[in-house]
py3Dmol code that shows the C-alpha trace and the ligand (Angstrom):
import py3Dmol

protein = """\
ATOM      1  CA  UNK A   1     -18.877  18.403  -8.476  1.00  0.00           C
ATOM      2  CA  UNK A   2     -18.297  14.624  -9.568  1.00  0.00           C
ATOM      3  CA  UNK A   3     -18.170  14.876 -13.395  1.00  0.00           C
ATOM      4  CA  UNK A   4     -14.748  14.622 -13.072  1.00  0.00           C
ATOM      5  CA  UNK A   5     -11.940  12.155 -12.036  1.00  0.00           C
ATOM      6  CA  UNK A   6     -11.710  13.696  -8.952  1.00  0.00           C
ATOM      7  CA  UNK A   7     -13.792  14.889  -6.561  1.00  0.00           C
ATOM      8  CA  UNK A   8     -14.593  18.936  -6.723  1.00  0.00           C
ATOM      9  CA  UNK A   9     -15.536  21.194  -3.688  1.00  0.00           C
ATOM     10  CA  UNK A  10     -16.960  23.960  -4.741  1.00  0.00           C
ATOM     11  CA  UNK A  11     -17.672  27.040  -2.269  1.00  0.00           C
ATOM     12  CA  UNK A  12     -19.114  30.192  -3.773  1.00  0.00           C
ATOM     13  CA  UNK A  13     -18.098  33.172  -1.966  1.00  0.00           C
ATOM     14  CA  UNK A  14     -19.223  37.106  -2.391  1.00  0.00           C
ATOM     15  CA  UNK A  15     -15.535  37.862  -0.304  1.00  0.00           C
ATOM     16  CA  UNK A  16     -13.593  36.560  -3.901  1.00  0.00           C
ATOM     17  CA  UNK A  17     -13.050  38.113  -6.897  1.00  0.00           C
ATOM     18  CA  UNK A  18     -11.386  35.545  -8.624  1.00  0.00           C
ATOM     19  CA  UNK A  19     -10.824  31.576  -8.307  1.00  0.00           C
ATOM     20  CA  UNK A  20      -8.517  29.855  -6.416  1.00  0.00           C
ATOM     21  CA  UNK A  21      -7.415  26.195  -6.327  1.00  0.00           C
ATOM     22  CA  UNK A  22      -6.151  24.127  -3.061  1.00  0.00           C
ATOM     23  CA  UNK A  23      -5.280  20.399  -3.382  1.00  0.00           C
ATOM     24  CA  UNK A  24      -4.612  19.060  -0.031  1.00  0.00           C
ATOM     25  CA  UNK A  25      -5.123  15.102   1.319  1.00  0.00           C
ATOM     26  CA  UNK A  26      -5.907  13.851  -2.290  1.00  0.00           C
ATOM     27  CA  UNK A  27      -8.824  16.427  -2.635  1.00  0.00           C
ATOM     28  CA  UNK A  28      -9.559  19.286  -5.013  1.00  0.00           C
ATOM     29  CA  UNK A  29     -11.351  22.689  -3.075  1.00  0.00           C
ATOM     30  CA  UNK A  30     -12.335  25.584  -5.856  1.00  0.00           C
ATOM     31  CA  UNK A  31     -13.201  28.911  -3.940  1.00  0.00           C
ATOM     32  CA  UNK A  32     -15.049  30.780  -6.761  1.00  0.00           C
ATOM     33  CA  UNK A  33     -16.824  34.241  -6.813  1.00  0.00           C
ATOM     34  CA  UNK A  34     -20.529  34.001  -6.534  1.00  0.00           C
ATOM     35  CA  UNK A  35     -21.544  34.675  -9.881  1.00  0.00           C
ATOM     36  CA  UNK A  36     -19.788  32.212 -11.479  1.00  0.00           C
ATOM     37  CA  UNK A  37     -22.325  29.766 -13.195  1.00  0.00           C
ATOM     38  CA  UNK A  38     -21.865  26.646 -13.227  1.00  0.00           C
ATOM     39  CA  UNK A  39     -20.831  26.547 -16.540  1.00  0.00           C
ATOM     40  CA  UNK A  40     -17.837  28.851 -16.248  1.00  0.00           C
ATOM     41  CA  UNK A  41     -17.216  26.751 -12.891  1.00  0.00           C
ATOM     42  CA  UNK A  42     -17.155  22.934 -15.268  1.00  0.00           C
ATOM     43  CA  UNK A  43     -15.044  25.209 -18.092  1.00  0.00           C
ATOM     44  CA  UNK A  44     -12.355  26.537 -15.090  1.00  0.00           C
ATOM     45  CA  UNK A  45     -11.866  23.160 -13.780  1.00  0.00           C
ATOM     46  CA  UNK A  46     -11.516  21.190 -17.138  1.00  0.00           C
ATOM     47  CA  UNK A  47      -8.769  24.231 -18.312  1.00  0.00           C
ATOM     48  CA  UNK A  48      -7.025  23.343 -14.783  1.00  0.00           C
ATOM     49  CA  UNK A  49      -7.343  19.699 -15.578  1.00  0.00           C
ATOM     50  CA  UNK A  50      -3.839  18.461 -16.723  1.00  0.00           C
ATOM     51  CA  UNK A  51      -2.516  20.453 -13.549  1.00  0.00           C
ATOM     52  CA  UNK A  52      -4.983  18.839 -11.328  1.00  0.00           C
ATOM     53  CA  UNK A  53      -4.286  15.773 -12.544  1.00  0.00           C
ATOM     54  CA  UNK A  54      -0.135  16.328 -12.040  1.00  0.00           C
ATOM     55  CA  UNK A  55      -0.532  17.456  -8.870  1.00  0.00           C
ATOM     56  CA  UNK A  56      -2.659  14.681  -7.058  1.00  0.00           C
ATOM     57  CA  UNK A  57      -0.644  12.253  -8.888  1.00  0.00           C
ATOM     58  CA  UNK A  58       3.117  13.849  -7.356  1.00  0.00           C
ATOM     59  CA  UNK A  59       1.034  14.429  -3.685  1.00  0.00           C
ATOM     60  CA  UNK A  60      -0.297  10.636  -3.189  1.00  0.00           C
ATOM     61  CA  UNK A  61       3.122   9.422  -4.561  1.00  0.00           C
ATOM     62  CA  UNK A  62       4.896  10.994  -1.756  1.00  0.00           C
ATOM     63  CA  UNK A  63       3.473   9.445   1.720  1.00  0.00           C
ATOM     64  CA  UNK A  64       5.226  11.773   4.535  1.00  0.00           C
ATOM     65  CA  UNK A  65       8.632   9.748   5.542  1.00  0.00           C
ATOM     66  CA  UNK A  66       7.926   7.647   8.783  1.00  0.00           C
ATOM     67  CA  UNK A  67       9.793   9.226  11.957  1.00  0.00           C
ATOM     68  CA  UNK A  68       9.489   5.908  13.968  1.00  0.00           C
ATOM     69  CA  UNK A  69       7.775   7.509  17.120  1.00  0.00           C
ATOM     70  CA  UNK A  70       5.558   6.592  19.501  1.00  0.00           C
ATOM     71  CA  UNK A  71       2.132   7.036  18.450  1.00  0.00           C
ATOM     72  CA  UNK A  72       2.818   6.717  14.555  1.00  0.00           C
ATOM     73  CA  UNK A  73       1.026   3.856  12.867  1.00  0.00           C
ATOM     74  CA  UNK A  74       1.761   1.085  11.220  1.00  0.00           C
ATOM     75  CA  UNK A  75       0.008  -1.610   8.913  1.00  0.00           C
ATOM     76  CA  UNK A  76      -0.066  -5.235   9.069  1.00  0.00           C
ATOM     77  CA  UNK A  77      -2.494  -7.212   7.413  1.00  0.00           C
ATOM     78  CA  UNK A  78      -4.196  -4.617   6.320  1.00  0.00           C
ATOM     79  CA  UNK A  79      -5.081  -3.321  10.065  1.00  0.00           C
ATOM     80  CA  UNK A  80      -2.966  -0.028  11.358  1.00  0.00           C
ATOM     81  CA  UNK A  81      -1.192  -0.695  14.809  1.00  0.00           C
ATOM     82  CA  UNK A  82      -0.127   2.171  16.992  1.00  0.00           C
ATOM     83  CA  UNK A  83       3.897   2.270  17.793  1.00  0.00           C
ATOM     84  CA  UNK A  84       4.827   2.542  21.209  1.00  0.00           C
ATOM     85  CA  UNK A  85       8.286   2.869  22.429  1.00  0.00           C
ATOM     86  CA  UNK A  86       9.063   1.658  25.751  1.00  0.00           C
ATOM     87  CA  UNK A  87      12.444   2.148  27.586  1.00  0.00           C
ATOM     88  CA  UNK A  88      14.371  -1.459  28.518  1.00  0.00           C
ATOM     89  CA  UNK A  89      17.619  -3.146  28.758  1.00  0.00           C
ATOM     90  CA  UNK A  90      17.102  -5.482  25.393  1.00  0.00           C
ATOM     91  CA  UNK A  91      16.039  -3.930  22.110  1.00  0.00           C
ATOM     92  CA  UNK A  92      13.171  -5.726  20.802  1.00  0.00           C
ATOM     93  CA  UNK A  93       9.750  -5.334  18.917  1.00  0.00           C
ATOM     94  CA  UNK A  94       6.434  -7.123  19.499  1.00  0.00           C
ATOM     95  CA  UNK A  95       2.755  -7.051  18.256  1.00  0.00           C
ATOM     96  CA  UNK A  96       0.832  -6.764  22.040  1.00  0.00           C
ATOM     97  CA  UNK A  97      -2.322  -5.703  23.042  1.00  0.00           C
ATOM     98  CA  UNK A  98      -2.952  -3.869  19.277  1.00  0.00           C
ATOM     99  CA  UNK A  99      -0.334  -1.766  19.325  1.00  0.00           C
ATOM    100  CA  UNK A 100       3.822  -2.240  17.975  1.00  0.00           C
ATOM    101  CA  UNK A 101       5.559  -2.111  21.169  1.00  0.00           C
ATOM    102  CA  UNK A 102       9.120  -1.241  20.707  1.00  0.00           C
ATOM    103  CA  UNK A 103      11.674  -1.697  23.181  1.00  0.00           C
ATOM    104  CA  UNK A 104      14.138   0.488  23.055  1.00  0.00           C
ATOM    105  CA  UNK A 105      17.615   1.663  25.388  1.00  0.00           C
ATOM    106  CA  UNK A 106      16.703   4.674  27.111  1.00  0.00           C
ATOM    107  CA  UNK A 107      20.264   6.308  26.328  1.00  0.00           C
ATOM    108  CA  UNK A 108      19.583   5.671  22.612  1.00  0.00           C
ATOM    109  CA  UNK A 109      18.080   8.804  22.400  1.00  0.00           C
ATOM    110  CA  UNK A 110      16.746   8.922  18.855  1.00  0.00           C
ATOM    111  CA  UNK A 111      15.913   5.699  18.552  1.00  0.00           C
ATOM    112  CA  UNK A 112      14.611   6.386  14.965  1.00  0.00           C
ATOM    113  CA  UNK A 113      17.071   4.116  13.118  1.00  0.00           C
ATOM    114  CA  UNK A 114      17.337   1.102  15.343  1.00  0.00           C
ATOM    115  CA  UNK A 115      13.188   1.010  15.647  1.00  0.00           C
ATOM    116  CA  UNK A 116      13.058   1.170  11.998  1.00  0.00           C
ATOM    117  CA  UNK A 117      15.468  -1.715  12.065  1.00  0.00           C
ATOM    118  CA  UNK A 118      13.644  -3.914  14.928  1.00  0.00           C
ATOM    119  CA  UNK A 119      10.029  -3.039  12.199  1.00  0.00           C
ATOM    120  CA  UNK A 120      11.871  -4.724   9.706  1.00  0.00           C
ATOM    121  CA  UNK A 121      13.498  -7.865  11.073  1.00  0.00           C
ATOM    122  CA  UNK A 122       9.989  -8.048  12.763  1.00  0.00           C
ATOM    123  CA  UNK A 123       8.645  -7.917   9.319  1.00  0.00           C
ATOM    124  CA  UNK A 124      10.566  -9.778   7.484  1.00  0.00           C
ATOM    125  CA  UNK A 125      10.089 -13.338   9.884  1.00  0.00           C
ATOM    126  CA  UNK A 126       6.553 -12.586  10.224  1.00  0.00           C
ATOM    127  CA  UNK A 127       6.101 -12.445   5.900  1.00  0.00           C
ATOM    128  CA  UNK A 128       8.444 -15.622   5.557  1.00  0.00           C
ATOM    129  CA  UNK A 129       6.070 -17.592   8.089  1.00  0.00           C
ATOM    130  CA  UNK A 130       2.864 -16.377   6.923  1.00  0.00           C
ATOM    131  CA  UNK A 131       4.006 -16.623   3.308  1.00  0.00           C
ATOM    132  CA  UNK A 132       5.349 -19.543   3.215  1.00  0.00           C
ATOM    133  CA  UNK A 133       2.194 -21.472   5.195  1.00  0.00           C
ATOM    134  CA  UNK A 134      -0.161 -19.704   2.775  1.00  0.00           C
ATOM    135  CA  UNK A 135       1.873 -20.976  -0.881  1.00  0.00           C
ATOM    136  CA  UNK A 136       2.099 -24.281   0.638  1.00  0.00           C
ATOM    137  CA  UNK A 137      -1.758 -24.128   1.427  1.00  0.00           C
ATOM    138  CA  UNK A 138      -3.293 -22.796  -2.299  1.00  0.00           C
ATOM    139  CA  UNK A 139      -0.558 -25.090  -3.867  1.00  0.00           C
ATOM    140  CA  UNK A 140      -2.315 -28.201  -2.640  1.00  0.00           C
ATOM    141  CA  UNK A 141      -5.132 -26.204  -3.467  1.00  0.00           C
ATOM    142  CA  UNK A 142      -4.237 -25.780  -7.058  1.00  0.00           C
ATOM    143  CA  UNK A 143      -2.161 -29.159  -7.380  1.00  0.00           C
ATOM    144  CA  UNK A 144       1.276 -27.481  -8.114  1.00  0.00           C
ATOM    145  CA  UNK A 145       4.712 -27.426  -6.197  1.00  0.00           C
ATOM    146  CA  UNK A 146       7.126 -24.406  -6.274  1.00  0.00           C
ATOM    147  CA  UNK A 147      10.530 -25.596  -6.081  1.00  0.00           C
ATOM    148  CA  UNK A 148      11.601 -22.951  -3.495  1.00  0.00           C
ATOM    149  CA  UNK A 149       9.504 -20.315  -1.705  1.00  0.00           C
ATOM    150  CA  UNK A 150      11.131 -17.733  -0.769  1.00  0.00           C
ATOM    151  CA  UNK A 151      10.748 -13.545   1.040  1.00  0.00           C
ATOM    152  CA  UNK A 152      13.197 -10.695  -0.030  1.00  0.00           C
ATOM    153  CA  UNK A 153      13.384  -7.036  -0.851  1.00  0.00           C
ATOM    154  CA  UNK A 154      11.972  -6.239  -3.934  1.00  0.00           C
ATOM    155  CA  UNK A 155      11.410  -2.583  -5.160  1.00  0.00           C
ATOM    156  CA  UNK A 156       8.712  -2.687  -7.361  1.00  0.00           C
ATOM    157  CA  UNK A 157       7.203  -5.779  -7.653  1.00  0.00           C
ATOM    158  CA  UNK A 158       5.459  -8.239  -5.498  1.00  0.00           C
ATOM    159  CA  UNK A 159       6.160 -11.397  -6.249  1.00  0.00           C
ATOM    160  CA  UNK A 160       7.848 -13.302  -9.133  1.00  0.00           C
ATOM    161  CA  UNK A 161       7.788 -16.897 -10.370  1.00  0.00           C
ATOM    162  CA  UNK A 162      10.801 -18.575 -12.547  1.00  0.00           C
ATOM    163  CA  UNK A 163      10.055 -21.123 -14.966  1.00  0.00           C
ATOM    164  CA  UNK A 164      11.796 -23.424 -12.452  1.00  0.00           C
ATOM    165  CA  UNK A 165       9.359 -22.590 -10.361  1.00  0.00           C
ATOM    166  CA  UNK A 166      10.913 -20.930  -7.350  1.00  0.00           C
ATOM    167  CA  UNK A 167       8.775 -18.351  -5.749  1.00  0.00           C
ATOM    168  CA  UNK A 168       9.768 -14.904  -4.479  1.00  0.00           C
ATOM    169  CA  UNK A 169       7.754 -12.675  -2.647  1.00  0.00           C
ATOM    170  CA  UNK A 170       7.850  -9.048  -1.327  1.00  0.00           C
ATOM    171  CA  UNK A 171       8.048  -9.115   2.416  1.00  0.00           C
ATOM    172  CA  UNK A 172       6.328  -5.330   2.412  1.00  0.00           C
ATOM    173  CA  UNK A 173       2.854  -7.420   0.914  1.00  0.00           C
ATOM    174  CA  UNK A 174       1.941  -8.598   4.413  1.00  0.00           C
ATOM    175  CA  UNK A 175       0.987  -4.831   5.230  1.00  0.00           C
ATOM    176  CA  UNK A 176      -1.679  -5.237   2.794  1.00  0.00           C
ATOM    177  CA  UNK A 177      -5.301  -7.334   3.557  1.00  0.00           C
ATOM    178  CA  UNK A 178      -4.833 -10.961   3.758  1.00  0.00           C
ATOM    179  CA  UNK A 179      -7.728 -11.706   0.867  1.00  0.00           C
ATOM    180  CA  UNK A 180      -4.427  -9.628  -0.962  1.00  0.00           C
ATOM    181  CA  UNK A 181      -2.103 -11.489  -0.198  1.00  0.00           C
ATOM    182  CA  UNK A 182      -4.356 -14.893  -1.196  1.00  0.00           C
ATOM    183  CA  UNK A 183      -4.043 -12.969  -4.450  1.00  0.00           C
ATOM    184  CA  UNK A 184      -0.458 -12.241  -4.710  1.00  0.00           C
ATOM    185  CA  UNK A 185      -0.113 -16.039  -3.490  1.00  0.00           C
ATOM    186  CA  UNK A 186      -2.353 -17.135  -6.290  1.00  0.00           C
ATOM    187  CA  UNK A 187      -0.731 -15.025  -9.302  1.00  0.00           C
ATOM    188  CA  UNK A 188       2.462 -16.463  -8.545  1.00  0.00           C
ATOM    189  CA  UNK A 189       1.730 -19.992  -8.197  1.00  0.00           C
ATOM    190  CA  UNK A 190      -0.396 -20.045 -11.410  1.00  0.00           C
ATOM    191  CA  UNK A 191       2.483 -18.901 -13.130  1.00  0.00           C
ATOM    192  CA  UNK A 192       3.893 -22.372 -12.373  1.00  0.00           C
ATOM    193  CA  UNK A 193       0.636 -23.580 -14.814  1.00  0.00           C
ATOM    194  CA  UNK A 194       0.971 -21.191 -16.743  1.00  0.00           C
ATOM    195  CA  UNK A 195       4.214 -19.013 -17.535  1.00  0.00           C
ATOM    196  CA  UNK A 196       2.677 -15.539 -18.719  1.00  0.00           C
ATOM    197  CA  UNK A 197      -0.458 -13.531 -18.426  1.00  0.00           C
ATOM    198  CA  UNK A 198      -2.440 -14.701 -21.426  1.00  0.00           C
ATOM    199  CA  UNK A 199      -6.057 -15.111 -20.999  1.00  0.00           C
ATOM    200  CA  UNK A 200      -5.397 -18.830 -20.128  1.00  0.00           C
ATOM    201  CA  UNK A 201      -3.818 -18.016 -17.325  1.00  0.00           C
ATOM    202  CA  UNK A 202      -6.143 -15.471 -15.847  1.00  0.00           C
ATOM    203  CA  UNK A 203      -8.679 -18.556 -16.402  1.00  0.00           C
ATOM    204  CA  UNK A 204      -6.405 -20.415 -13.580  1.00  0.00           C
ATOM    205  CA  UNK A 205      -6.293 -16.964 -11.467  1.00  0.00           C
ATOM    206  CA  UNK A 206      -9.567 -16.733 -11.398  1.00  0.00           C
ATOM    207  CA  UNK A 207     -10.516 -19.890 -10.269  1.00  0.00           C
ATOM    208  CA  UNK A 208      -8.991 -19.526  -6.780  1.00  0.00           C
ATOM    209  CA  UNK A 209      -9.092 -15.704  -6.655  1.00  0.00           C
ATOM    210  CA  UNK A 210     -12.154 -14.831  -8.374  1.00  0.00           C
ATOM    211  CA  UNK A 211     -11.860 -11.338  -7.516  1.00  0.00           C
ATOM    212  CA  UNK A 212      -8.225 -10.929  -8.816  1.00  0.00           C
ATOM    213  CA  UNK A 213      -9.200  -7.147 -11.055  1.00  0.00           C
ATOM    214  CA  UNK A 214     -10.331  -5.963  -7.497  1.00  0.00           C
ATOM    215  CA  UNK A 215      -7.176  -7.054  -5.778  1.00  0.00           C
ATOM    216  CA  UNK A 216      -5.353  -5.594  -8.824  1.00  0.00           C
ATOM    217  CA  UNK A 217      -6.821  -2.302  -9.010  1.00  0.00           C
ATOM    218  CA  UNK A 218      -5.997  -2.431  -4.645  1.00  0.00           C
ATOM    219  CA  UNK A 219      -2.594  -2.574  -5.287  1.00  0.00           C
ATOM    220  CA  UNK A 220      -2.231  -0.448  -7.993  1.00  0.00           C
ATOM    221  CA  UNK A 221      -4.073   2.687  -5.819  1.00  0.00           C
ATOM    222  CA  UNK A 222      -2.093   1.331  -2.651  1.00  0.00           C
ATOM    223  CA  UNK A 223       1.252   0.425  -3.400  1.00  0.00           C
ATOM    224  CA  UNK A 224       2.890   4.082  -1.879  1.00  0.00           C
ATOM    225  CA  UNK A 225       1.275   2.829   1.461  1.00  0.00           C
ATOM    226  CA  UNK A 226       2.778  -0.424   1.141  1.00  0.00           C
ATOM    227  CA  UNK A 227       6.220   1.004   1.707  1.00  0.00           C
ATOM    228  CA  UNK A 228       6.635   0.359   5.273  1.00  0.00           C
ATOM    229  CA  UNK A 229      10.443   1.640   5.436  1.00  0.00           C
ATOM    230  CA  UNK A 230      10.513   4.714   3.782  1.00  0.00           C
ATOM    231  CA  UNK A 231      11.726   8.098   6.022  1.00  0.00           C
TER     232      UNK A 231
END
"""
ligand_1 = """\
1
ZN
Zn 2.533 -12.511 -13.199
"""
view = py3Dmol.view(width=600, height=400)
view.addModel(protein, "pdb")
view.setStyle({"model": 0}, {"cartoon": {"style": "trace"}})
view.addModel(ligand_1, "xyz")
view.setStyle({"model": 1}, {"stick": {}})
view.zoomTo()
view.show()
């Protein structure tokens, strides 16, 4: 059933006497008795609705903690790479052959913490390079210069721009798409244009990022996957 913000599974059964709801991966399964109409099936769901609603809102805010394992996946760039722990003398992390390959003590025994650790610093230098190359790129582009670029932690925010001009970015935005990124890139620098988000400014957004409401609405239904150090 699609008439609502969600998508509905409906299976009619003869073995149920009454309805039952199950909300599992972001989707909505009704088991209903047979002789339900429709009708009574549309009026059941929109009475659930507000609990619905709760509910797939509290599950997709909650991605399962990472355990830092082999086999566990992990974005960059918008692609998902495969983690693979390998035993060796010198702790270290590399992108090879498609897959995260961690290198890891073999008395460390759980290695959780210091792979999580290696993921980061890995991270981190990879967003300062490819952040910085791509500001200084779409600010010759635009015909502005930031006063300082620079990559930290932020909670919840991706990027900000002082009316100095110095840049800051998230370091967890190089997990999503790159054609992202060009928009996170873009936002901030036209703030140096442009110091708020008046209807002017979106002008300046869109000139270089003409799909910018896409690339908003992306980040708004993808920011819990962005978190690459939670767990
Ligand atoms: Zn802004």
């Amino acid at each position: 059933m699609d008439a609502f913000p969600f998508h509905v599974t409906v299976i009619r059964t003869s073995r149920k006497r009454s309805a039952s709801i199950r909300l599992a991966d972001g989707k909505v399964t009704l088991r209903v008795p047979d002789t339900l109409s429709d009708k009574q099936i549309k009026d059941l769901i929109l009475k659930k609705m507000r609990w619905i609603k709760q509910k797939l809102k509290t599950l997709s805010a909650r991605p399962t903690p990472k355990q830092y394992a082999s086999g566990e996946r992990f974005a960059y760039l918008g692609k998902q790479y495969t983690l693979k722990r390998i035993n060796g003398p010198v702790p270290s992390i590399k992108l090879t052959h498609g897959c995260f390959e961690a290198t890891v003590r073999e008395s460390a025994g759980n290695s959780k913490a210091i792979i999580r650790s290696l993921l980061i610093d890995w991270y981190q230098s990879h967003a300062e390079k490819y952040l910085i190359d791509k500001t200084q790129r779409f600010a010759k582009q635009i015909g502005v210069t930031p006063h300082s670029i620079t990559v930290k932690h932020y909670k919840s925010r991706w990027g900000s721009c002082s009316v100095h001009g110095d840049i800051a970015y998230n370091w967890q935005i190089i997990l999503a798409p790159h054609w992202i990124v060009d928009y996170v890139v873009v936002h901030e620098l036209c703030h140096i244009l442009e110091h708020n988000h008046s209807s002017h400014y979106w002008k300046h957004v869109e000139r270089y990022s003409p799909n910018w409401r896409e690339c908003r609405q992306w980040l708004t239904n993808n920011s819990n996957n962005l978190d690459a150090v939670n767990g």
